[in-house]
C-alpha positions in Angstrom: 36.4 -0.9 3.0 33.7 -2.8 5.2 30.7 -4.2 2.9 28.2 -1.9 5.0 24.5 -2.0 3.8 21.6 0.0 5.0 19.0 2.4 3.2 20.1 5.4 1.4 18.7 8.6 1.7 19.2 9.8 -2.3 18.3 13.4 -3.4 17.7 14.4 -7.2 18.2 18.2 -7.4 19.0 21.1 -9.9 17.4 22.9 -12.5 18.3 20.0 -15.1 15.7 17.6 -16.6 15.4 14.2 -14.9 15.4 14.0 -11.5 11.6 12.4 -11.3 13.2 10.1 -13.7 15.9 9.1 -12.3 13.9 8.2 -9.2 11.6 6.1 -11.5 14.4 4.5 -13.0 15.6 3.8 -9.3 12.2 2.6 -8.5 12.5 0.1 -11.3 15.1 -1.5 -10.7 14.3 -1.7 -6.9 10.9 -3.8 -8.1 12.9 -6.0 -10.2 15.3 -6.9 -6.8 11.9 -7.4 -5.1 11.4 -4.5 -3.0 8.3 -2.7 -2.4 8.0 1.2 -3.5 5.8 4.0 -2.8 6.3 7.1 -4.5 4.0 10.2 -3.3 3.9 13.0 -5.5 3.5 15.9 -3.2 2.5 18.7 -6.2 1.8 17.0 -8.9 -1.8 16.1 -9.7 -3.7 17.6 -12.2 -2.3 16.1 -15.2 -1.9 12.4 -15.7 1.1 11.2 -16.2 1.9 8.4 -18.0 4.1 6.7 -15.4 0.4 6.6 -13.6 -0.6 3.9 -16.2 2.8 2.0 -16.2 2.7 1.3 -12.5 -0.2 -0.3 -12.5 1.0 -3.6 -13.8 3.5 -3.8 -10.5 0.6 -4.1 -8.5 0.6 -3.7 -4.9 4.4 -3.6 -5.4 4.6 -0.4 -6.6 2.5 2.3 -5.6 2.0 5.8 -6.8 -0.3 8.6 -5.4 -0.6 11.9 -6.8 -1.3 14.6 -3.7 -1.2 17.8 -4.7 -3.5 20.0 -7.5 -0.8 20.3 -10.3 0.8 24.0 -10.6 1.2 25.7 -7.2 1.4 29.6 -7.0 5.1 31.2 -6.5 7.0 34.0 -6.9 5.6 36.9 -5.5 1.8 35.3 -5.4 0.4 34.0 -2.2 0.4 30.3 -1.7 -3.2 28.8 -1.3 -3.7 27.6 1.4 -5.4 24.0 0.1 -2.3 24.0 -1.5 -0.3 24.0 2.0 -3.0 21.7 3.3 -2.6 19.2 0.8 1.2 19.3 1.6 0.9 18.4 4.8 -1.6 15.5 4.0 1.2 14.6 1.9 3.9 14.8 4.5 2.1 13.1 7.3 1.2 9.9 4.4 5.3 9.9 3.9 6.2 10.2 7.3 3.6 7.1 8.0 4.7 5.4 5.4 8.9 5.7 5.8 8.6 4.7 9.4 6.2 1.6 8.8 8.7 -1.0 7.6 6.1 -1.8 5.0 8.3 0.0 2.1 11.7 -0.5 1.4 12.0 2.5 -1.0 9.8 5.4 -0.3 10.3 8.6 -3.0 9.4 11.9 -1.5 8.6 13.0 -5.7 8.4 16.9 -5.5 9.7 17.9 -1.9 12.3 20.2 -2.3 9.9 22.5 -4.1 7.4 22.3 -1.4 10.2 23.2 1.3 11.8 25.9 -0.8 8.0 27.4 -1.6 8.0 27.7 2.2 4.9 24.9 2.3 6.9 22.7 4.4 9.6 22.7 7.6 13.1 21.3 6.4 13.5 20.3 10.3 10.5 18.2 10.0 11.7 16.1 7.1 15.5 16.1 8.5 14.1 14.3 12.0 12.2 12.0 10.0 15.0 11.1 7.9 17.3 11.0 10.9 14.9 8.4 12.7 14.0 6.5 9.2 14.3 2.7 9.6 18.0 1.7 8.8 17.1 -0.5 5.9 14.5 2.0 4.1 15.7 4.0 1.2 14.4 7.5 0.4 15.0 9.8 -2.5 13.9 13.2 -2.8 13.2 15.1 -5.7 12.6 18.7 -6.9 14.6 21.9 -7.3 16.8 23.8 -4.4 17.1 21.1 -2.3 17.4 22.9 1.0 21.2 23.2 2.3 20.0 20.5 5.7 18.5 18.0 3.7 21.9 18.0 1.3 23.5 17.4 4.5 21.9 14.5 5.6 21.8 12.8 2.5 24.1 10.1 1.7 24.1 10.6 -2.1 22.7 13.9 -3.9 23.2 14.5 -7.7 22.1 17.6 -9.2 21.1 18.0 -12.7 22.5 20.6 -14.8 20.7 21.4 -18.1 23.2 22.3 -20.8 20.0 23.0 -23.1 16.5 22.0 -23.7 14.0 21.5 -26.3 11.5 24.1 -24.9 14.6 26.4 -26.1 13.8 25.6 -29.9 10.2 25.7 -28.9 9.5 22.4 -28.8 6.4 21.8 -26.1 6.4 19.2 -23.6 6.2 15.5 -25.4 3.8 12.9 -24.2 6.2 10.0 -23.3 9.2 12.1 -22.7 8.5 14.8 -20.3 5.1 12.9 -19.0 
């Protein structure tokens, strides 16, 4: 097998726990090998997170931006439409942003829910993906990753839950879950 290396287009899907932290985890150890990461949240916003805080002390190095409002409106409920704007503010940062050279891991936290809620055009991301500089990496997180963007990938793991603590009634847990 030839030692080939280029940048990997990673997706985290599935109705399991952890795919935002698995792409942190991945955006940890890519600061530690000296690469630079930008990770743009594209719904999450109105809450802070306390991976917020911890990036901070990477400096420019690590970069995180929060561009949506926090809980977007589905099933059966019209989408706002700031909610689609700030989407596509969101998509035209990360297509900048993959095609500048200036990151050599850019996380796409979020996507697959805004492309399954209908906010954003699978073919869009796919083109930019396709075009991507060879040696940037790009993971993309959320639910339902959409069937074209499983395709292009070169590595997608889905996680399963097999249970939760929200099942005992255990709330969300400052630390664990954000």
């Amino acid at each position: 097998m030839n030692d080939v290396r280029r940048g990997l287009i990673i997706v985290n899907t599935g109705p399991g726990k952890g795919k935002t932290t698995a792409a942190m985890g991945t955006a940890l150890r890519a600061v530690g090998n000296g690469l630079r990461v930008l990770m743009l949240q594209f719904l999450k916003g109105s809450w802070h997170y306390g991976e917020l805080d911890a990036v901070k002390a990477f400096g420019d190095k690590f970069v995180m931006k929060q561009m949506g409002r926090g809980f977007v409106k589905v099933g059966g409920a019209e989408t706002d439409p700031e909610d689609i704007r700030l989407v596509e503010e969101a998509w035209a940062e990360a297509e900048k942003a993959i095609s500048s050279g200036e990151w050599d891991l850019v996380i796409l936290d979020e996507i697959n829910y805004a492309i399954s809620y209908g906010m954003l055009d699978p073919a869009k991301v796919v083109a930019a993906l396709k075009r991507k500089p060879e040696m940037v990496h790009v993971i993309l997180t959320g639910r339902n990753a959409h069937p074209t963007i499983v395709e292009v990938a070169d590595t997608v793991t889905e996680m399963r839950e097999v249970k939760h603590a929200y099942q005992k009634g255990i709330m969300a847990q400052r630390g664990i879950e954000y």
